[in-house]
C-alpha positions in Angstrom: 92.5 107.1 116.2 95.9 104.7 115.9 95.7 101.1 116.3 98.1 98.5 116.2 97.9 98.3 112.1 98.5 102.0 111.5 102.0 101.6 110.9 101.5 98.5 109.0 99.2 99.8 106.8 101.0 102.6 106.1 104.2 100.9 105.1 101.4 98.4 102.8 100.1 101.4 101.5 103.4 102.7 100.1 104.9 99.4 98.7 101.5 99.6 96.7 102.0 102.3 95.3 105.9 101.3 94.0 104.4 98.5 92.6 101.2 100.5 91.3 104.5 102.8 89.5 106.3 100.3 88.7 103.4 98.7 87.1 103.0 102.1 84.9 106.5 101.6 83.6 106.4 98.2 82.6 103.0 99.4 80.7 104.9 102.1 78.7 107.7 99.8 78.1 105.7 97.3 77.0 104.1 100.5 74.5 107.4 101.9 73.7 108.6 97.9 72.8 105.5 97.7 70.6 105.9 100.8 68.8 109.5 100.1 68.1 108.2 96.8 66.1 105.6 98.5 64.6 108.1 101.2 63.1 110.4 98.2 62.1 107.7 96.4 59.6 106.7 99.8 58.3 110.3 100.4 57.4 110.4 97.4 56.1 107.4 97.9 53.7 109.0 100.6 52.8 111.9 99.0 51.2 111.5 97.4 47.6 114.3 95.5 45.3 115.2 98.0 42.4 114.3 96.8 38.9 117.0 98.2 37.2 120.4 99.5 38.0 124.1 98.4 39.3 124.9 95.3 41.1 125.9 97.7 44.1 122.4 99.3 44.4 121.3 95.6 44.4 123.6 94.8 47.6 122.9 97.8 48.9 119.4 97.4 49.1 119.5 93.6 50.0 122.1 94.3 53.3 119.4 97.2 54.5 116.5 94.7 54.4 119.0 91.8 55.8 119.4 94.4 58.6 116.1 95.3 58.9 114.7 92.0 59.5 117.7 91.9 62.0 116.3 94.6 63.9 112.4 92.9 63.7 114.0 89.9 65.6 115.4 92.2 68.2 112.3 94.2 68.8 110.6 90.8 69.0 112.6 89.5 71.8 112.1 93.3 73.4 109.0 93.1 73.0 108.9 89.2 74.7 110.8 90.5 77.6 109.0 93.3 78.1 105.2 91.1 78.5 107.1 89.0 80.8 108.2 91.7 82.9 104.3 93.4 83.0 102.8 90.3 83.7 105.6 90.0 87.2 104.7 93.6 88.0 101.0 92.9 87.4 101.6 89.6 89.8 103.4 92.5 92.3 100.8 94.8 92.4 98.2 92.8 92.5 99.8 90.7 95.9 100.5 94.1 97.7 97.2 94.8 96.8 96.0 92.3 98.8 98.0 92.3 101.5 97.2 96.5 101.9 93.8 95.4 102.2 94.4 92.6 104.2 95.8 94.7 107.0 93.3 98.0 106.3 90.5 95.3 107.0 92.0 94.4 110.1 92.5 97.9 111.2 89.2 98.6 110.3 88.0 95.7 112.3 89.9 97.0 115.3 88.9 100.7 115.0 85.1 99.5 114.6 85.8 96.9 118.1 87.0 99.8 120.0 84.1 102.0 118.8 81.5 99.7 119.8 83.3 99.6 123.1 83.1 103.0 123.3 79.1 103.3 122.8 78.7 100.2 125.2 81.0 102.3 128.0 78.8 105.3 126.9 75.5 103.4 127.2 76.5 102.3 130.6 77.2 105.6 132.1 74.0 107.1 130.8 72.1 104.5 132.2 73.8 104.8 135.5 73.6 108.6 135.8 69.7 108.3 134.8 69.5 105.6 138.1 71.3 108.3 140.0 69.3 111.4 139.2 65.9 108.8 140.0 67.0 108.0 143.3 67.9 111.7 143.7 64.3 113.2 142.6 62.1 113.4 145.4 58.5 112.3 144.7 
């Protein structure tokens, strides 16, 4: 049975799930922005000033880690950017979500109105059709 919310509750229902995806996005983002930190110090562990050898090697070695810890910045601010966004999507999802079951309460309200109504009408005609079929019986 349709009621007046059926429409709105489907159109709640499926700007949930966007935000439900987009949710899942920002999630592995937020992952993929960790990871690519993660990576970044590891590499940097990695690296080690050489104890012996030419000026060049020295430069060399000192212009990757000068990068390196260029790169740990940017992953940083990724990684800043990317929380923010989760946390709005969270916000989203979790407003749709309410609002989808905002309007699925009210339909439900409705649907259970009109059922009641429904037993009360049938309640009604029973009773009247058991008055009838007395008066009808002789005795």
């Amino acid at each position: 049975m349709k009621s007046k919310y059926t429409p709105l509750v489907k159109l709640k229902k499926k700007e949930l799930d966007k935000c439900e995806q987009e949710v899942i996005k920002a999630n592995r983002a937020f992952q993929d922005a960790t990871n690519a930190l993660e990576d970044s110090y590891l590499f940097l562990a990695t690296l080690s000033l050489p104890s012996s050898g030419s000026i060049g090697e020295l430069l060399q070695i000192q212009s990757i880690i000068t990068a390196q810890h260029q790169t740990i910045e940017e992953n940083t601010q990724a990684l800043a950017m990317t929380t923010a966004h989760q946390l709005q999507t969270k916000r989203r999802f979790k407003k749709a979500m309410i609002e989808y079951e905002k309007f699925n309460y009210l339909q439900t309200q409705e649907l259970n109105a009109y059922q009641a109504k429904i037993k009360k009408e049938e309640a009604k005609m029973l009773d009247e059709i058991g008055v009838i079929t007395y008066k009808s019986e002789p005795v």
